[in-house]
Each structure stands twice: as structure tokens, then as C-alpha cells.
C-alpha positions as CSV (number, residue, x, y, z in Angstrom):
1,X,175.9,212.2,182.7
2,X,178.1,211.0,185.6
3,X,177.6,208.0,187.4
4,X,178.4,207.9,191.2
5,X,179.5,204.6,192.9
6,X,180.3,204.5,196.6
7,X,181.9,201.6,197.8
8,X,180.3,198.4,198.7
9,X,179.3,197.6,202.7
10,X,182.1,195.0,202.5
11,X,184.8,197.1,201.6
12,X,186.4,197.9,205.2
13,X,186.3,194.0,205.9
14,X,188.1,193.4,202.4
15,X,190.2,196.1,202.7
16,X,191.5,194.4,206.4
17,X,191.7,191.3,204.7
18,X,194.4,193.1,201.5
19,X,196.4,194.4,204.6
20,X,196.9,191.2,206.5
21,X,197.5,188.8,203.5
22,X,198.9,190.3,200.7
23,X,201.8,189.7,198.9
24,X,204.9,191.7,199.3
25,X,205.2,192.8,195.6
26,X,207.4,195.5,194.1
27,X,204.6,197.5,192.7
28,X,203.0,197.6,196.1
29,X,205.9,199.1,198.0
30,X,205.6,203.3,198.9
31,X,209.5,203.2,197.2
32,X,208.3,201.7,193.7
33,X,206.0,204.6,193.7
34,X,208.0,207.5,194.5
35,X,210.8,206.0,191.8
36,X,208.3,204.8,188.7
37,X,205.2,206.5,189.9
38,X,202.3,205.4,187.9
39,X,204.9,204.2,185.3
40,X,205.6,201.8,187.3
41,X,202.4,200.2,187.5
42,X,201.6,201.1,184.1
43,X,204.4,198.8,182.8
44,X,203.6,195.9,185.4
45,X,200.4,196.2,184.3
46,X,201.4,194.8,180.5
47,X,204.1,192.4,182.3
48,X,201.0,190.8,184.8
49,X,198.9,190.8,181.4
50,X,199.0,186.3,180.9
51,X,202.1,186.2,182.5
52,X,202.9,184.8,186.4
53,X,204.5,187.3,189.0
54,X,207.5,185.2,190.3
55,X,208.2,185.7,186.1
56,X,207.5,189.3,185.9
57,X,209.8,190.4,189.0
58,X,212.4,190.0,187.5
59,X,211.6,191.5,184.0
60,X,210.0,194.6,185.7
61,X,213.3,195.7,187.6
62,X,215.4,195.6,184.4
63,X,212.8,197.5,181.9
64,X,212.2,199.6,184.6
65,X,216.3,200.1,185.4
66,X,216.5,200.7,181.6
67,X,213.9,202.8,181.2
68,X,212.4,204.7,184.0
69,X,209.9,207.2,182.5
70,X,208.0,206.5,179.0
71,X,210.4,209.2,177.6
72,X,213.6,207.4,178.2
73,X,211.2,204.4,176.4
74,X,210.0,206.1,174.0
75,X,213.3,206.9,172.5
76,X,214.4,203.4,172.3
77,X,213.8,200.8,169.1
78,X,210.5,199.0,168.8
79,X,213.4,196.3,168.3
80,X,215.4,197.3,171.5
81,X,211.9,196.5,173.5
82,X,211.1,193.6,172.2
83,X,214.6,192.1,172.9
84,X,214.5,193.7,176.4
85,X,210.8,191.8,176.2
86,X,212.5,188.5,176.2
87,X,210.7,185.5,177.4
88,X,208.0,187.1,178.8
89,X,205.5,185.7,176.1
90,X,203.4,187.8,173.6
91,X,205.9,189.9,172.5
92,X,203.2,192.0,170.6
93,X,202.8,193.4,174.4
94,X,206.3,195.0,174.2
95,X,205.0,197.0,170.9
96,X,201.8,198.2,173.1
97,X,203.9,199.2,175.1
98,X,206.1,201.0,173.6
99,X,203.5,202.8,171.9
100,X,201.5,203.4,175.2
101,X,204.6,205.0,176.6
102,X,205.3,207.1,173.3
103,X,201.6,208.3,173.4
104,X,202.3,209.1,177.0
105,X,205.1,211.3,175.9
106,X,203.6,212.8,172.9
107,X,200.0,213.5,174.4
108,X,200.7,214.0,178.3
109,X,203.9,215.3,178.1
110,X,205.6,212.0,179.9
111,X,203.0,212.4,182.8
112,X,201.0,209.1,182.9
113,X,197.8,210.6,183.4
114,X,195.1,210.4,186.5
115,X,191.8,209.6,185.2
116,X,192.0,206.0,184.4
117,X,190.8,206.4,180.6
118,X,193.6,208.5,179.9
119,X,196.0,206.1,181.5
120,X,195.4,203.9,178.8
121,X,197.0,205.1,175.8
122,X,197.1,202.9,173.3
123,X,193.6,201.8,172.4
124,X,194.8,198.8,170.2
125,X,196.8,197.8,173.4
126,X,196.9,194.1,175.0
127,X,195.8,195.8,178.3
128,X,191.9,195.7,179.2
129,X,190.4,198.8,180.9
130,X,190.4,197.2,184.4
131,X,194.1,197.4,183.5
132,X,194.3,201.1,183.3
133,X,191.8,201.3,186.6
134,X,193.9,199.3,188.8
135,X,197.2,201.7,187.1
136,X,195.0,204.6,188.6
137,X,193.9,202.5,191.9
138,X,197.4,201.4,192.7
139,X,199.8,204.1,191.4
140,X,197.9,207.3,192.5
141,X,195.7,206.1,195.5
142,X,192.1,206.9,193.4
143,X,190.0,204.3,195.0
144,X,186.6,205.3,194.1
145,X,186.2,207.0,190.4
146,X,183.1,208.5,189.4
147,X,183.2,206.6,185.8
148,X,181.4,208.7,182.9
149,X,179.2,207.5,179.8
150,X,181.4,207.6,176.4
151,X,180.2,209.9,174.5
């Protein structure tokens, strides 16, 4: 059975807050989008995951120079990612990842899905499900879901 959710009372004053303070971060930007798509954020996602953002930056422009759909990841080494992992700590993230973006490929043919439960792949994955929400929140403009009972 569905379960509807309709955003809070406070949402228009937060939302006016987000606008006038927040950072200017790559993942944020309308260009990041129309390049990566919910890649993208997908990837940033696992970078942000115990990591800080001035460290990430960085990172996230070369994986995502490298490889810029999960298909051009998915072909590449578990070894390849992990070196192109580097010192972002928890290198056991680059091997989620490359299997989230292999499972992308093989289940969703390279299309990281909409619905947030899809978006994450790879269920032994160092991501949390507000991780896959905020992919769907951020990278395809779903603000509200309508979350469902597993089942």
C-alpha cells in the first residue's frame, strides 16, 4: 500500500534558505546535469560517502572525465578504479561502485534509474538509501516520492 507524504509547512522557508546560502558545488550546477545526469550524482554520492567536499572536487572531475556513463565504467578493471580511487579513503567504495555502475549497465541498460530504490544498485553498497534519495532528488528534480512498503 502506498504511502503519501506532502511536504512539510516549512519547506518554502527552507527551500529560500538552500537558494540564498548554498554552496556552489559541481553537482549542483544545471551543466553537471546535462553532462553526467544522474551519473553524476550517483558517483558523488559514494565520493561524499566519509569523505570532505573540498577533497571530493577534485576526484569527481577526473572519474567523471574518465568515465562518464556507468558503461564506459563498467568496462574498466576493478583494479583500474581503485587506482583511479586514490586517496579518497575506503577504497572498498570504488568496488561498490564499480559494481553499482555495472548493475546499472546490465539491469537498466546504462540508464541510472528514476525511482530512488532502483538508483541504488548494489545492495551490499557503502551508500545508505538516503544516498540513492538525494541521487533521485538532486539529479532528476523528484522532490516529493510517494515511498512504498517492501514487499
Amino acid at each position: 500500500m502506498p504511502l503519501s507524504i506532502a511536504p512539510p509547512t516549512w519547506a518554502p522557508t527552507m527551500n529560500g534558505w538552500y537558494r540564498r546560502t548554498a554552496r556552489d558545488l559541481p553537482w549542483r550546477r544545471p551543466e553537471f546535469h546535462e553532462q553526467y545526469g544522474a551519473w553524476g550524482t550517483l558517483v558523488s554520492e559514494f565520493m561524499l560517502q566519509q569523505t570532505p567536499v573540498a577533497r571530493v572536487i577534485p576526484h569527481l572531475e577526473a572519474w567523471l572525465e574518465r568515465w562518464p556513463t556507468p558503461a564506459a565504467m563498467s568496462r574498466a578493471t576493478p583494479a583500474e578504479v581503485v587506482h583511479q580511487w586514490a586517496n579518497l579513503g575506503y577504497p572498498r567504495r570504488a568496488l561498490w561502485l564499480h559494481r553499482a555502475g555495472t548493475e546499472v549497465v546490465e539491469r537498466h541498460d546504462g540508464v541510472v534509474p528514476r525511482r530512488w530504490t532502483l538508483c541504488w544498485p548494489c545492495r551490499a553498497s557503502a551508500t545508505t538509501p538516503p544516498a540513492p534519495s538525494r541521487c533521485s532528488a538532486t539529479a532528476i528534480g523528484i522532490r516529493w516520492s510517494t515511498p512504498t512498503r517492501a514487499g
